[in-house]
N, C-alpha and C positions, 0 to 999 in steps of 0.2 A: 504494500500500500504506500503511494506517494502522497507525503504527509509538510503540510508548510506552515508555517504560524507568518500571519500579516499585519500589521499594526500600523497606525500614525499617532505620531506623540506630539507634541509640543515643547511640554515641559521638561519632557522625560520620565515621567513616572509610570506610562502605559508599555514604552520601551524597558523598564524596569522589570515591570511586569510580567512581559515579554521574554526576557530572559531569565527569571526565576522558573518561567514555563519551561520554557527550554534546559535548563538545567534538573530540573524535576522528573522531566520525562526522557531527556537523555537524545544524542544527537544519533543515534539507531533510530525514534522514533520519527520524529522531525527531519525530515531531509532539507529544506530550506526557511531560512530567516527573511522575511519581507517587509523592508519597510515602505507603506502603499504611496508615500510623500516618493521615491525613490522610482520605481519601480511601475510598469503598465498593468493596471488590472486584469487584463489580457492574458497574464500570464499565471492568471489564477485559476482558468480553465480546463489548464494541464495535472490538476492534483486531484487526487481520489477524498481527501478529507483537508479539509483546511480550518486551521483555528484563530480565528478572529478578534484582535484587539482593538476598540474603541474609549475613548473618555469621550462624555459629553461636554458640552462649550458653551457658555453666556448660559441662554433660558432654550437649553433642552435640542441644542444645535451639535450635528455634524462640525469634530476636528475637523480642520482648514484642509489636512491631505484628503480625510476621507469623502470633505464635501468638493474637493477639486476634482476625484478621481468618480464623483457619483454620475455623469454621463457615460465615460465609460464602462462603469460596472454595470450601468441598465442593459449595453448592449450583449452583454456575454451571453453564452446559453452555459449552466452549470448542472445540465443535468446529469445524473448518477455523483456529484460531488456532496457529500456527507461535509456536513458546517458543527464546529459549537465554538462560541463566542464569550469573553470576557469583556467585564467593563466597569471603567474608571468615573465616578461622578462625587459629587459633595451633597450628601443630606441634607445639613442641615443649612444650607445657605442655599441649594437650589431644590428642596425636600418636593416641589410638585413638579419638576424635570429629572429626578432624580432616574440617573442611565440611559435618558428617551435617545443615546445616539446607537445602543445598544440593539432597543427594540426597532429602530429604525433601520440599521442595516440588518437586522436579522429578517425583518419584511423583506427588505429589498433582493436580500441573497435567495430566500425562498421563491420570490418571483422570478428571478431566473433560473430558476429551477432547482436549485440546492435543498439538500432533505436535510431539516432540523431537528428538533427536538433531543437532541443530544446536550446533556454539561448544562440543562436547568437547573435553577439553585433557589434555596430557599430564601424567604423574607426574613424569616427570624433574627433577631441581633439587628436588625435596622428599622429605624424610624423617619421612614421619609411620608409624602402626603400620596406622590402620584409617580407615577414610570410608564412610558408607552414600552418600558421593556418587560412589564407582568406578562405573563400566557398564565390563566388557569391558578393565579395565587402564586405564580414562582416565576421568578426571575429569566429572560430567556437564555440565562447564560451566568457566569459567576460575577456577583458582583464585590467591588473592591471599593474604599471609599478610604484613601491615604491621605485627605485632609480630616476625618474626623477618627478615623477607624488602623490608622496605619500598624498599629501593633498587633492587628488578627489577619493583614496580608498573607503575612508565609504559611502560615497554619492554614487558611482559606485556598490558597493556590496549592499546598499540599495537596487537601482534601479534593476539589475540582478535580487534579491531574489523577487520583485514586478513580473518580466517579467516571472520568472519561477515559480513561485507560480499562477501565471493567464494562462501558456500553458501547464501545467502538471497538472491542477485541484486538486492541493494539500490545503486540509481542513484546517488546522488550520491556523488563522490566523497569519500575520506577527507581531513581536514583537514591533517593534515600527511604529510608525506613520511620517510621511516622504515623 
């Protein structure tokens, strides 16, 4: 299985992210690093499973890469590409946008055809108002919040890389024990 983690950061902390992913799951599982500010979406096409990083921006807005590169990702066709998505946002200061760039690209990947439901995570331990990233009372994806929550990051991106390493049947094992 050809496996790619893609991201757009900013600040750095969604690239952060990114690479605790990658460190977690080990470069057996991961075959390439994507940064989507970098790189043609086009070439997202080519992968069997891709793991998707987003922070949301201002009131519930697409990162600058991932809203630069959102024409071209409309045109892809990603059918048979398996998606689960992580993502970066601040509760309690954006608490009724809280992730909406998450649930926004996880629509959009769906509409070109990519099969989700994979690496949903719970509400629990967060207190926000509103996410266009819920499906069903859970998160579409893990969520991370390293302005108010940053000391349950690595424990949280442990636990994801557990849950999606056991629903996507990916072989190598995890890097650390946890």
């Amino acid at each position: 299985m050809k496996v790619a983690l893609v991201y757009g950061s900013t600040t750095g902390r969604t690239r952060a992210a990114a690479r605790s992913i990658v460190a977690e799951l080990g470069r057996e599982v991961i075959h390439d690093v994507i940064d989507i500010g970098v790189v043609s979406p086009a070439a997202l096409a080519s992968y069997d499973l891709i793991l998707v990083g987003a922070s949301t921006w201002h009131i519930g807005e697409l990162q600058h890469d991932w809203a630069d590169a959102d024409g071209a990702l409309s045109r892809l066709d990603l059918r048979g590409t398996r998606v689960a998505l992580f993502g970066l946002g601040d509760q309690k200061e954006y608490g009724e946008t809280f992730l909406d760039a998450m649930g926004l690209l996880y629509d959009r990947l769906l509409e070109r055809g990519a099969k989700g439901g994979y690496g949903f995570w719970s509400t629990e331990g967060y207190a926000f108002k509103g996410s266009r990233a819920l499906r069903e009372s859970r998160f579409c994806g893990l969520a991370l919040d390293d302005d108010n929550q940053r000391d349950r990051t690595p424990d949280r991106i442990r636990a994801w890389c557990r849950q999606i390493t056991a629903e996507l049947g990916l072989a190598a094992p995890l890097r650390r024990a946890g």
